[in-house]
DRENBA-822499 format. One record per residue (C-alpha): residue number from 1; y, z, x. Coordinates in steps of 0.1 Angstrom, whole numbers, plus 5000, padded with zeros to 4 digits. Layout:
residues N
+-----+------+------+------+
|   i |   yy |   zz |   xx |
+-----+------+------+------+
| NUM |    Y |    Z |    X |
...
+-----+------+------+------+
//
This chain:
residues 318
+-----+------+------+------+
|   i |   yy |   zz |   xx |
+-----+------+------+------+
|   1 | 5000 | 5000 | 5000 |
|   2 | 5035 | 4998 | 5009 |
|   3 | 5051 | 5035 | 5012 |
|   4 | 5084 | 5040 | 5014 |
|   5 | 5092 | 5079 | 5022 |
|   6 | 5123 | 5099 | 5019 |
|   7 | 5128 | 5126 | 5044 |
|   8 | 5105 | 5111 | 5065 |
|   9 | 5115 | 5125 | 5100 |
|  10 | 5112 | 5163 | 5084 |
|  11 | 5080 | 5183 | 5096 |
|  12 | 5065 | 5176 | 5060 |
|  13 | 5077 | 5140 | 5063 |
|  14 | 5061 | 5137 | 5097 |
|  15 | 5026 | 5153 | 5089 |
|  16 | 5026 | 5125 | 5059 |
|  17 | 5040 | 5096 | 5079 |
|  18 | 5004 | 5102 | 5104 |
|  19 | 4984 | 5107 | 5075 |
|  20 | 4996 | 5074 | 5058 |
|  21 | 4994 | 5055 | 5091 |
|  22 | 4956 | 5067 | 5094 |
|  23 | 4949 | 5055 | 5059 |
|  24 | 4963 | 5025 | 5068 |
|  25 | 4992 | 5022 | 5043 |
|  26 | 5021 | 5001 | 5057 |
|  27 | 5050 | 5028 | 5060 |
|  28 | 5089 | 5028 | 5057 |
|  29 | 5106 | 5063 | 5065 |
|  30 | 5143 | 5073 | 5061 |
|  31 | 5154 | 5085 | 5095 |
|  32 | 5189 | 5090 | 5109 |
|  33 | 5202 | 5084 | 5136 |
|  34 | 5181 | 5070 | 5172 |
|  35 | 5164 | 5104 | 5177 |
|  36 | 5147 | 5105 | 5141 |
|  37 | 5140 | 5065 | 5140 |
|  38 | 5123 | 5069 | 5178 |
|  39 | 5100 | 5099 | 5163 |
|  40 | 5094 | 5081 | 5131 |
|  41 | 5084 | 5049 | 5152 |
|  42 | 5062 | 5067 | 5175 |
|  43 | 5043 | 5080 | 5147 |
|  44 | 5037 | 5040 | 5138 |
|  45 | 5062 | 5037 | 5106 |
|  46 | 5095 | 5019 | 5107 |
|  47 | 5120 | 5037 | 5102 |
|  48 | 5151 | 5030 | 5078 |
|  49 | 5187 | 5045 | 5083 |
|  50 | 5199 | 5048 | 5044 |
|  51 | 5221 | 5069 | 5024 |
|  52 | 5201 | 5086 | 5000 |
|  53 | 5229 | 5090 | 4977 |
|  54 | 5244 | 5058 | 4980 |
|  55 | 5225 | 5039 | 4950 |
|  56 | 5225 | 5003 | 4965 |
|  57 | 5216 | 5012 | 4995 |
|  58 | 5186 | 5030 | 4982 |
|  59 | 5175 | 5000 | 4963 |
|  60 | 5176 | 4976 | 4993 |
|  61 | 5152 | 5000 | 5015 |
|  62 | 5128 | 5004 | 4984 |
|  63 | 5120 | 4968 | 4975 |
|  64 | 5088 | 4959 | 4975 |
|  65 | 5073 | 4991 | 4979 |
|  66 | 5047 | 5002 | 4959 |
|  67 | 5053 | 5036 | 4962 |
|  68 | 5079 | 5059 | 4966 |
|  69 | 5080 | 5095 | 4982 |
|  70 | 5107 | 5118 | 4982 |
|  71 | 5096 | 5144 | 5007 |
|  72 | 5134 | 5154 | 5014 |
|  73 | 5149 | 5192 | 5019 |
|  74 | 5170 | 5210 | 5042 |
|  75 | 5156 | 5246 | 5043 |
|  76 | 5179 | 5267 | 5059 |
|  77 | 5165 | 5291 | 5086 |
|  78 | 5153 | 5325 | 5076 |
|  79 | 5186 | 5343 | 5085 |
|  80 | 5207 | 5321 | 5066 |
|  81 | 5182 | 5322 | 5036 |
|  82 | 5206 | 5350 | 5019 |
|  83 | 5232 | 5321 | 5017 |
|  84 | 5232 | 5303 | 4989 |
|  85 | 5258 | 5275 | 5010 |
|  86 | 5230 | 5275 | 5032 |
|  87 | 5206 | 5258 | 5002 |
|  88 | 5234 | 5235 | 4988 |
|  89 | 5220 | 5202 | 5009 |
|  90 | 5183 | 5213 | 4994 |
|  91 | 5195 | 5217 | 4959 |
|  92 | 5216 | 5184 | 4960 |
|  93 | 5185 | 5167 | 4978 |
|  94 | 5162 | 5183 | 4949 |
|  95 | 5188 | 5168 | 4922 |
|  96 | 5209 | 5136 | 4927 |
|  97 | 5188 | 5127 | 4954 |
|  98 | 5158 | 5127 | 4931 |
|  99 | 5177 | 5111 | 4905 |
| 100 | 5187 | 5081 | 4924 |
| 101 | 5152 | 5077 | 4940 |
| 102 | 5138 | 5075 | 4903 |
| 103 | 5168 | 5050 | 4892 |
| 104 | 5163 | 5026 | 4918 |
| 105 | 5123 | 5029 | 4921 |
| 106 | 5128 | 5021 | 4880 |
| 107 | 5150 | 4993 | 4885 |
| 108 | 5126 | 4981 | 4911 |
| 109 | 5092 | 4985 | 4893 |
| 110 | 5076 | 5006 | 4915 |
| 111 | 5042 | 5021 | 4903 |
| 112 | 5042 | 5053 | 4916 |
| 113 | 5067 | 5081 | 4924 |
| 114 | 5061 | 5113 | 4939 |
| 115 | 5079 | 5145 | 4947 |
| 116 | 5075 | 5177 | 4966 |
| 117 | 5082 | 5208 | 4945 |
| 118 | 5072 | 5240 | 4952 |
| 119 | 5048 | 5269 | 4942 |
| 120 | 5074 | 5296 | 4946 |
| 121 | 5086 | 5290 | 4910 |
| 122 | 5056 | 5312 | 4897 |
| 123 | 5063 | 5344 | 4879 |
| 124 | 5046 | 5372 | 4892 |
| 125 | 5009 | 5373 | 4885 |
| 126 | 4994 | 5398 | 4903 |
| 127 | 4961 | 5392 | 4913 |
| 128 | 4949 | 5370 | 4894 |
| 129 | 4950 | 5330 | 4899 |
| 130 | 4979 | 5310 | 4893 |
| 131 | 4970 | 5271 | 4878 |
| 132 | 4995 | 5239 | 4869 |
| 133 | 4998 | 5258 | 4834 |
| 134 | 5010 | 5293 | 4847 |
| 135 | 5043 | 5300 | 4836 |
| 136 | 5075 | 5297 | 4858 |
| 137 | 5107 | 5316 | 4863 |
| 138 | 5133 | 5296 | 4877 |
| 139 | 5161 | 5318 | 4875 |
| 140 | 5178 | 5312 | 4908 |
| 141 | 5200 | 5280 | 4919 |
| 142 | 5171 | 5270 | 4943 |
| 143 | 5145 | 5269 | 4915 |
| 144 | 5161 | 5250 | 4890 |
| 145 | 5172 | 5223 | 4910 |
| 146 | 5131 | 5221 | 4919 |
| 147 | 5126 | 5219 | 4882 |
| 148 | 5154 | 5193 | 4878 |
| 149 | 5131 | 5173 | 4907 |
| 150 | 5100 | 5179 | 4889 |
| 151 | 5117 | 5166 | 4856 |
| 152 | 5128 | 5135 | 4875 |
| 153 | 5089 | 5128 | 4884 |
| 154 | 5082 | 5131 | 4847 |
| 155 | 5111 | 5107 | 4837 |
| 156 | 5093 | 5082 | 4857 |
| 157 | 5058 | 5084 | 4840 |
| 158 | 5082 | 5086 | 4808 |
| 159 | 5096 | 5053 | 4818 |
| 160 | 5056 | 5038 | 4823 |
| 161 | 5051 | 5045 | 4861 |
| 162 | 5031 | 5069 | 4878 |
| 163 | 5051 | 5105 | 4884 |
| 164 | 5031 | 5128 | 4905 |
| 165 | 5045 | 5159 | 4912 |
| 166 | 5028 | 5179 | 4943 |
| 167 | 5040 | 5220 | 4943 |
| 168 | 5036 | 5233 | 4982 |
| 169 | 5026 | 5265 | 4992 |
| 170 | 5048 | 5281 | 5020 |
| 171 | 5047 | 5258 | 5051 |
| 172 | 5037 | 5267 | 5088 |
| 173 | 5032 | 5244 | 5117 |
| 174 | 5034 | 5243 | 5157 |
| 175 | 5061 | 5219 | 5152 |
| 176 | 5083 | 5237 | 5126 |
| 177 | 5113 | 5253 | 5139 |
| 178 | 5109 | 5277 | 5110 |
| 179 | 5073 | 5289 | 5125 |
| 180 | 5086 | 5293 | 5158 |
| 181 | 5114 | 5310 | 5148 |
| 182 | 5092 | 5335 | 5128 |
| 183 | 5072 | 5341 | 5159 |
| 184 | 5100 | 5350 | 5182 |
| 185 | 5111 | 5371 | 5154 |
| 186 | 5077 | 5389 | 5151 |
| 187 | 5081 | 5393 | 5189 |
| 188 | 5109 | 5411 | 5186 |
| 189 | 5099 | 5430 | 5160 |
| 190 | 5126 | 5416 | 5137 |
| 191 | 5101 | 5404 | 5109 |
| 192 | 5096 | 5436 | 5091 |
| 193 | 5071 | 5443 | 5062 |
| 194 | 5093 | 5446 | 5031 |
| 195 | 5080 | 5466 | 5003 |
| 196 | 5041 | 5477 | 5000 |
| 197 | 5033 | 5443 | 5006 |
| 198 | 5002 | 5439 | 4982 |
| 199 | 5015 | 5406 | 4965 |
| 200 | 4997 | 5376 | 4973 |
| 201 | 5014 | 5351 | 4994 |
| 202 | 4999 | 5308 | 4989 |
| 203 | 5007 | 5290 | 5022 |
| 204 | 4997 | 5257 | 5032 |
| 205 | 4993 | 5243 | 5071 |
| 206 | 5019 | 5213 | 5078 |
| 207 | 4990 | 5185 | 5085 |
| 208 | 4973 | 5200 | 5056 |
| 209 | 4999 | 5188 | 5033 |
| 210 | 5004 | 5158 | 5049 |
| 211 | 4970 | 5147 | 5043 |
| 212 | 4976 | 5159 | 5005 |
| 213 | 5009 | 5136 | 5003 |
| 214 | 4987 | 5109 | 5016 |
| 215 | 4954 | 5113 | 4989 |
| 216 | 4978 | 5119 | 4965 |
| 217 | 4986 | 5076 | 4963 |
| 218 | 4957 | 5080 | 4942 |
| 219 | 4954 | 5105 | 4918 |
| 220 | 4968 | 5105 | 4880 |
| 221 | 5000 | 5116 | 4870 |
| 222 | 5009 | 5156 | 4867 |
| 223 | 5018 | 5183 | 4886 |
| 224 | 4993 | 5199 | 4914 |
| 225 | 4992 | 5229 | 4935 |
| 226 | 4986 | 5216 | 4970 |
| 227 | 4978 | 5256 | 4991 |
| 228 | 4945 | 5268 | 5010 |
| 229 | 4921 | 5277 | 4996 |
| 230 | 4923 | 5320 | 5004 |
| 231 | 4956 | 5328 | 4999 |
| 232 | 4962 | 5365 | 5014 |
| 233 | 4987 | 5396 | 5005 |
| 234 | 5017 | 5393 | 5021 |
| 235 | 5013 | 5421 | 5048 |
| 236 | 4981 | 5402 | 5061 |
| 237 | 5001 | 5372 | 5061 |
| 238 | 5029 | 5390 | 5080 |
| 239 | 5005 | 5410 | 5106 |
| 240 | 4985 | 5371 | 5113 |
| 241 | 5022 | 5362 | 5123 |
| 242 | 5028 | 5392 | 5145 |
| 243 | 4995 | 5385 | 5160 |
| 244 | 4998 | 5351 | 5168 |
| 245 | 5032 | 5364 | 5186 |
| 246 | 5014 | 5390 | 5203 |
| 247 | 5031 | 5416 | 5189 |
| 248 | 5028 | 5447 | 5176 |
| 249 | 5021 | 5456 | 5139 |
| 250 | 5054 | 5450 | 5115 |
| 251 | 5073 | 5476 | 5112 |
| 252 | 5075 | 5490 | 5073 |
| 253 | 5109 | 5492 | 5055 |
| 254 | 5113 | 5503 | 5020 |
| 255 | 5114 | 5479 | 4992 |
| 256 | 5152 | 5475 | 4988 |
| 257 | 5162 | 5463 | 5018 |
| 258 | 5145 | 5430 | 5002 |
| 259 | 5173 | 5418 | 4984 |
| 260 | 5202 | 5432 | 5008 |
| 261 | 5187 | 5411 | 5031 |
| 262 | 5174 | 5378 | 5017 |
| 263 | 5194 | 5375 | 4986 |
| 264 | 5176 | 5358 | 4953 |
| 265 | 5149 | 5344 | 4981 |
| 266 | 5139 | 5376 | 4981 |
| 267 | 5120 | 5365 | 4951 |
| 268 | 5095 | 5341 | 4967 |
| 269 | 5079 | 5369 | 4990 |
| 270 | 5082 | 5397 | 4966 |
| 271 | 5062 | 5378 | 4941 |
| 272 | 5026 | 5378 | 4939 |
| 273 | 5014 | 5341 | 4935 |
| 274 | 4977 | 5338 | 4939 |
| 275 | 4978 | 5298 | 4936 |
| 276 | 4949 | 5275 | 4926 |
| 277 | 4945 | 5240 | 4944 |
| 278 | 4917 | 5232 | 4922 |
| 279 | 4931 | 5208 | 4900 |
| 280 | 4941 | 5188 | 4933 |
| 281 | 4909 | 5189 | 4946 |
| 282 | 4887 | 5183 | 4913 |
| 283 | 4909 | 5143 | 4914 |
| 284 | 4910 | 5141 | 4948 |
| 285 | 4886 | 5140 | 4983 |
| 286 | 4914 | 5160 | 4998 |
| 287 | 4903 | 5198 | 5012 |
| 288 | 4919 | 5214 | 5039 |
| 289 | 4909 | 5221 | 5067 |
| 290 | 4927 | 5250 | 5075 |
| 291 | 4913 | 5272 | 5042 |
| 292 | 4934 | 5306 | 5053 |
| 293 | 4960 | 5319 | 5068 |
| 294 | 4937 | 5343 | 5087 |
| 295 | 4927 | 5308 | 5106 |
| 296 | 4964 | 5288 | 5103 |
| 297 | 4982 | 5311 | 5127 |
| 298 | 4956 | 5319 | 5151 |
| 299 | 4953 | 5280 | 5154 |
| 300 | 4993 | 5278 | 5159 |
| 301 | 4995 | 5302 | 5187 |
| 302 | 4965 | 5287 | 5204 |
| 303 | 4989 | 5248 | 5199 |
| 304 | 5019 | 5269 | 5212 |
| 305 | 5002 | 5281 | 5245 |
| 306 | 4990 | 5248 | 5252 |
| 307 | 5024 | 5226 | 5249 |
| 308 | 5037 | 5255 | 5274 |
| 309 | 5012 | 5250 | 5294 |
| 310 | 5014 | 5215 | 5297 |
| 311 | 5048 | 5213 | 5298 |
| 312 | 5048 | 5236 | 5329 |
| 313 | 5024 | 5217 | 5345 |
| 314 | 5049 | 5187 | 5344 |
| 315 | 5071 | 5188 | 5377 |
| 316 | 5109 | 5206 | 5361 |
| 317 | 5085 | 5218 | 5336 |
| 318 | 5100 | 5252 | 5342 |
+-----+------+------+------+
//
């Protein structure tokens, strides 16, 4: 097929972009300026410098395609996450951007539309396991302009395509800046456990979801859960992080220093959201490989400690 992605030089947009190649789909991928285009053509795509918000522009890089994947956000770094400036690119991305990307992909009869949403819309449901059906509570700015994507999605099968929406788990890779970030954090003790701790926490590992974007050309229409298949509480999740950093158990601070420091994010980790993939799975071949994060992060500091190893072995390496 011919795949044109939105937010294609992102960590998400990379996994997908290697998992598409591999398939052997024929792949276009947004990607500004010559840093993003050389990593998007490395990974075998070409890469397209476009305006995502400029209409006409959008409808040039999409013809011909038979499908069309907005994989686009701008998630601020955990310390900004109490901002909601910090989430106003996101938000826009999750809105307009979608909006235009379903215009023109209408306008230009393509098939198949899909959009990444996320599982942290999920009321609480303690511990018991969260399906496509659950009920959501999307009170905050950042969850209602997911929604509004998601709505966009099923405009499209509305208008007689096929809208497929794909609800992530939390993401963690070796080449996330976000991962990294929470390791150094964990290092420096400076990623505390918040609360008891005894919600469940879905995650998903970055090449993971990738493959999901990529087996996800074929399924029907709908919304699916795309997480591992264990999903842990939150203080495992946290003390698998500290681990992989070496570091020492989390320290424990009371449960209202949540919200003083993370804002309405607070909400996503405070949650318990025991998430299903089943649904994914029963229409798909797709599994993943990594099934916890018990095995993700042990697997991501092993991939950390060998890049700095082989970048130290390269003369200047240190």
């Amino acid at each position: 097929m011919k795949v044109f992605v939105a937010g294609g030089s992102g960590v998400l947009g990379r996994a997908s972009l290697r998992a598409l190649i591999t398939d052997g789909h024929d792949v276009r991928a947004t990607a500004r300026g010559p840093m993003h285009a050389a990593a998007v053509s490395e990974l075998g795509a070409q890469p397209v410098d476009v305006d995502l918000f400029d209409a006409v522009a959008v409808g040039r890089a999409i013809a011909g395609s038979d499908v069309v994947l907005r994989l686009t956000t701008k998630i601020p770094k955990l310390a900004d996450m109490r901002s909601s400036k910090a989430w106003e690119a996101t938000n826009r991305l999750r809105t307009e951007g979608a909006r235009i990307l379903v215009d023109v992909a209408l306008t230009e009869s393509v098939p198949i539309y899909i959009n990444e949403s996320v599982t942290f819309m999920y009321r609480d449901g303690a511990d018991n396991w969260l399906d496509e059906e659950a009920p959501v509570d999307a009170e905050s700015q950042i969850l209602q302009a997911a929604i509004r994507g998601e709505e966009e999605a099923a405009r499209f099968s509305n208008a007689g395509g096929r809208g497929i929406v794909l609800r992530f788990g939390g993401f963690y890779s070796a080449d996330s800046s976000g991962t990294r970030d929470m390791i150094e954090m964990a290092r420096h003790r400076k990623l505390p456990q918040i609360g008891p701790g005894t919600n469940y926490f879905s995650s998903i590992y970055v090449p993971d979801a990738g493959a999901a974007v990529a087996a996800a050309l074929d399924v029907p229409a709908g919304i699916y859960n795309v997480v591992d298949d264990e999903p842990v509480r939150f203080a495992e999740y946290l003390r698998a992080i500290a681990d992989a950093a070496g570091a020492p158990k989390p320290m424990h601070l009371p449960g209202f220093i949540g919200p003083l420091t993370f804002g309405e994010v607070w909400h996503y980790f405070s949650r318990s959201q025991r998430v299903s993939n089943a649904k994914f799975k029963g229409v798909s071949a797709w599994e993943p490989a990594v099934k916890s994060a018990r095995e993700g992060w042990p697997l991501i500091a092993r991939e950390l400690s060998s890049r700095a190893h082989s970048h130290s072995m390269v003369p200047g390496g240190l």
